[in-house]
N, C-alpha and C positions, 0 to 999 in steps of 0.2 A: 585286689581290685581298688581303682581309685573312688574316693568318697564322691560321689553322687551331688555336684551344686549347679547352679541356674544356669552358668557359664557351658558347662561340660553337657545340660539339657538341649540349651542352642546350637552346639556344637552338634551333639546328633542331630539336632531338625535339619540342617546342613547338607546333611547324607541321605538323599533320597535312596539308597539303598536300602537302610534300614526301618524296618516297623519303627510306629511312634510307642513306648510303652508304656501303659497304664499307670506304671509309676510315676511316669514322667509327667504326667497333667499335674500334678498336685503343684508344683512347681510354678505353674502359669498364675494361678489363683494368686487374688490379692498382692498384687506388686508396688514394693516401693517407687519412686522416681527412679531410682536406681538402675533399676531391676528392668523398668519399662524402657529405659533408652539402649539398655543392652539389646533389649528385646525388638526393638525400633532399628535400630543398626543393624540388625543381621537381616532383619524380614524382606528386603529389597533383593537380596541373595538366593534369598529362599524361590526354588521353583513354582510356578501356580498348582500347580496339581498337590503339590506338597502342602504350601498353604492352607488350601482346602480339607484337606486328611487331619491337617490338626485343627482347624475349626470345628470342622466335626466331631473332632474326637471329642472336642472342649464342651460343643454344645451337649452331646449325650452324656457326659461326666456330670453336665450339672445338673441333669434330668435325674442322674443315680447317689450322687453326695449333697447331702445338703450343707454343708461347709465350705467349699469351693465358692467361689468368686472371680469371675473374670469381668468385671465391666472396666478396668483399665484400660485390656484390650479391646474392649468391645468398641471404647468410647474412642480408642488409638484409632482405630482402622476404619472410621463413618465415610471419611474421605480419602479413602484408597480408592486409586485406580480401575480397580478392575470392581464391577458390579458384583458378582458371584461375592467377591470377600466382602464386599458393601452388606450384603444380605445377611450373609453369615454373622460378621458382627454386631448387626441387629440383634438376629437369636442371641446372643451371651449379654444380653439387657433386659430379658424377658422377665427378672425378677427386680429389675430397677424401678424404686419410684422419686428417683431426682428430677427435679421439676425444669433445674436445667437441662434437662436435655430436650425442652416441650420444642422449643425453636427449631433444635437441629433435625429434629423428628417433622415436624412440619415442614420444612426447607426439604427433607428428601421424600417424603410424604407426595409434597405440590410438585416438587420442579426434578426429582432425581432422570436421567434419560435412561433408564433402565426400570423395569414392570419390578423385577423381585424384589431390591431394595422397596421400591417404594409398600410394597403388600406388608413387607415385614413391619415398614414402618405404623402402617393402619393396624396391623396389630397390638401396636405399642400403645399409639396413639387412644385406642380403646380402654387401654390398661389405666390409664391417666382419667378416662372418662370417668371410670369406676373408682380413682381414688376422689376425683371432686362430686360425684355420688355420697361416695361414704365421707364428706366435708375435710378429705386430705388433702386439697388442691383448690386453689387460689379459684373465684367462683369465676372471674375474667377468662383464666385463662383455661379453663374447663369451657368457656363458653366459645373463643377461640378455635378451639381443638374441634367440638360439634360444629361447627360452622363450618369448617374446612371439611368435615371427613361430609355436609350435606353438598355442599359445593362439588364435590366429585361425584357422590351418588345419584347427582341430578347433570352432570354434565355427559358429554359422549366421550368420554374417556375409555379405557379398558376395560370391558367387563369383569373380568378376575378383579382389575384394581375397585371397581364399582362396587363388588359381592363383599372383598372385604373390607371397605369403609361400611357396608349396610350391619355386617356382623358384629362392628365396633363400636357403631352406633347405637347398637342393641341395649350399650350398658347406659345411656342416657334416659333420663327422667323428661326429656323437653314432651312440647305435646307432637310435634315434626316425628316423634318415636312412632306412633301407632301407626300416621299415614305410609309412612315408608316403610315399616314392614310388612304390613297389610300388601303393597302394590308390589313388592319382591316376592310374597307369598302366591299372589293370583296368577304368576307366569305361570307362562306354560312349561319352562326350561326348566330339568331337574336341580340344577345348580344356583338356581334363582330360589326355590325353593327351599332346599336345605339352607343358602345363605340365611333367610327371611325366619328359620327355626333356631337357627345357633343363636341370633339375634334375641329370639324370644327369649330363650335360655338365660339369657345372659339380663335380659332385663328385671328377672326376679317379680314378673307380674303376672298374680289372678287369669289376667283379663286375658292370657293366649293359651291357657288350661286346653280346652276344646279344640283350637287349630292345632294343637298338638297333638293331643290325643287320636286325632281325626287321620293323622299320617303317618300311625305307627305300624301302620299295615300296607302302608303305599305298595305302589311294586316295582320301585324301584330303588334298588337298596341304599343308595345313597342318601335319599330321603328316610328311609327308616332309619340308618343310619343319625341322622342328624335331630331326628323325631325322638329317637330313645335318650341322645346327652338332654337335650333341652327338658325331658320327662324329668330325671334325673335332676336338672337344676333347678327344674319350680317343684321337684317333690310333691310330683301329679299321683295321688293313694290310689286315685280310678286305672292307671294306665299300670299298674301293678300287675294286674290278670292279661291282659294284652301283651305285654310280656316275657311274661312266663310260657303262652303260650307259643311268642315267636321263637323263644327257645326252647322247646320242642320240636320245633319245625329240624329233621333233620338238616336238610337241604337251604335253613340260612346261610348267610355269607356271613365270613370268620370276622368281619369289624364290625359288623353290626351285632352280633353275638356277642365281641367283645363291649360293646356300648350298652346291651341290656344288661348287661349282668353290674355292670358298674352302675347304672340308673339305679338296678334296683337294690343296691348298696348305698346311697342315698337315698333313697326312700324308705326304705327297711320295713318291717313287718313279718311277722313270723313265718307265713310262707313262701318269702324270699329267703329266710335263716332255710329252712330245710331245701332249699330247692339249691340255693349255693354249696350246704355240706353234701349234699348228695351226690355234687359236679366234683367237689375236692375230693370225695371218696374214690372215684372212678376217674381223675385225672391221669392223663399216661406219661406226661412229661415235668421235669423240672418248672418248665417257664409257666404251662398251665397251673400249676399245684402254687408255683409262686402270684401269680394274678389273683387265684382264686383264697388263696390265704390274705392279699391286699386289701379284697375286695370286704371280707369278714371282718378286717379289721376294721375299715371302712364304716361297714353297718354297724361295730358295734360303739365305735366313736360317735356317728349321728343318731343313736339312740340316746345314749348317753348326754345328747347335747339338749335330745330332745326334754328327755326328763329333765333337767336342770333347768332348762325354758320354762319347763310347768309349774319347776318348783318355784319361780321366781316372781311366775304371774298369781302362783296360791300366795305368796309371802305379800304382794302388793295387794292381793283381795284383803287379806285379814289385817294388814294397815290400815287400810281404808276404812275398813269397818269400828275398827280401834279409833280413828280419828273419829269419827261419827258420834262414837256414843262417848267419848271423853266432851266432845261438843254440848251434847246434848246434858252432858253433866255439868259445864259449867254455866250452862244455860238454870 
């Protein structure tokens, strides 16, 4: 069999006959100049439907390796023709925080003539919010990014594109944060709603504990849905038993089930520890028994994070205290 190189990988994409195979992703990952013009020259060749099979393939590769790397491609193909691939090579950026890309994300953000590229790009866009949150990002161009993603949430644009510039927007500190989720939260539309909850989620505040909590029992799943990630990311201790309870409910829906169980792996507490070994105990399948093993790892990593937290705020008490009475001794 011939040795297996980049050449002979493009060579099969070529062949819509055949499967893309698993081996062959590793390949795409991190390419030289090289590598990328190879890869650029044959792509026009390549059938759409085809295209697509290996985008995908790329984007769930990187959801399962954390090694892999495609923002070469991701960044190659912004301006290809065809929307669908415009979208897709967004997702293979989702782990990007070059700042370069704030523009091109913007530009297809405001102006692309197709909905998907532009959604994927407010999701990006989001991502950026959060790194000038956490002071990774230039405070201008962080301010840029919110302006634009308010500009859309307040215009008559597409509602999908409207829900998520509001869920992107979620990660911003401005004060424009409250009012706009609040008025996404009072529709009456369930998808206005759950938008207004990821949002919360994602903003890491106190102050939407209660609307949260308030919608973990909605009745319609999508909002519970979106009630239990948000629980999960403000690490709501009260929404714990609520919970626990929806999973009992024979008759939840299987992603909202899958969303309680990961809140309360982020949350953690000991009778989430039992309530999760008890679901691994009586798992029927590989993929369940795989989630539910993720999910423990999960809790036992934000325990772990938590005690470290506390040892850090006991080590700053007993500094403090030590400054004090050294003070008071040179006093």
């Amino acid at each position: 069999m011939a040795e297996l190189n980049f050449q002979s990988v493009l060579d099969h994409l070529l062949d819509s006959k055949k499967d893309i195979p698993q081996g062959h992703l590793q390949y795409y990952s991190d390419l030289d100049p090289k590598s990328l013009r190879l890869f650029l020259d044959v792509w026009s060749s390549v059938p759409q439907n085809r295209k697509l099979l290996l985008l995908d393939s790329l984007t769930a590769n990187l959801d399962q390796d954390s090694i892999v790397v495609y923002e070469d491609i991701g960044k190659s193909l912004l301006d290809d023709p065809d929307a669908e691939v415009r979208a897709r090579a967004l997702g293979l950026l989702a782990e990007s925080n070059d700042p370069r890309l704030v523009d091109k994300l913007l530009s297809i953000f405001l102006t692309d003539t197709d909905l998907a590229p532009r959604v994927k790009a407010a999701v990006l866009l989001g991502e950026f919010v959060l790194l000038g949150e956490l002071e990774e990002l230039d405070e201008d161009r962080q301010r840029e990014i919110e302006d634009a993603l308010i500009s859309v949430i307040r215009s008559d644009a597409n509602p999908t594109l409207r829900r998520a510039a509001v869920e992107a927007f979620g990660y911003s500190g401005r004060d424009e944060a409250i009012a706009i989720l609040e008025s996404a939260y009072e529709r009456e539309d369930p998808l206005w709603v759950a938008s207004a909850l990821r949002g919360m989620g994602r903003s890491h505040n106190v102050y939407w504990n209660d609307s949260v909590v308030s919608k973990l029992l909605d009745p319609d799943p999508r909002i519970r849905f979106a009630a239990a990630e948000a629980a999960g990311e403000l690490n709501i201790e009260e929404s714990s038993p609520i919970m626990l309870k929806m999973l009992e409910d024979e008759e939840e829906d299987d992603d909202v089930t899958l969303a309680a169980i990961w809140a309360l792996s982020q949350i953690g507490g000991e009778d989430a520890r039992i309530y999760l070994l008890s679901l691994l105990e009586t798992a029927e399948d590989d993929e369940a028994r795989d989630f539910l093993e993720g999910a423990l790892e999960n809790l036992d990593f934000n325990e772990e994070m938590n005690k470290f937290d506390l040892l850090s705020l006991d080590d700053d008490d007993d500094l403090s205290e030590f400054d004090e009475d050294e003070l008071k001794d040179e006093k």
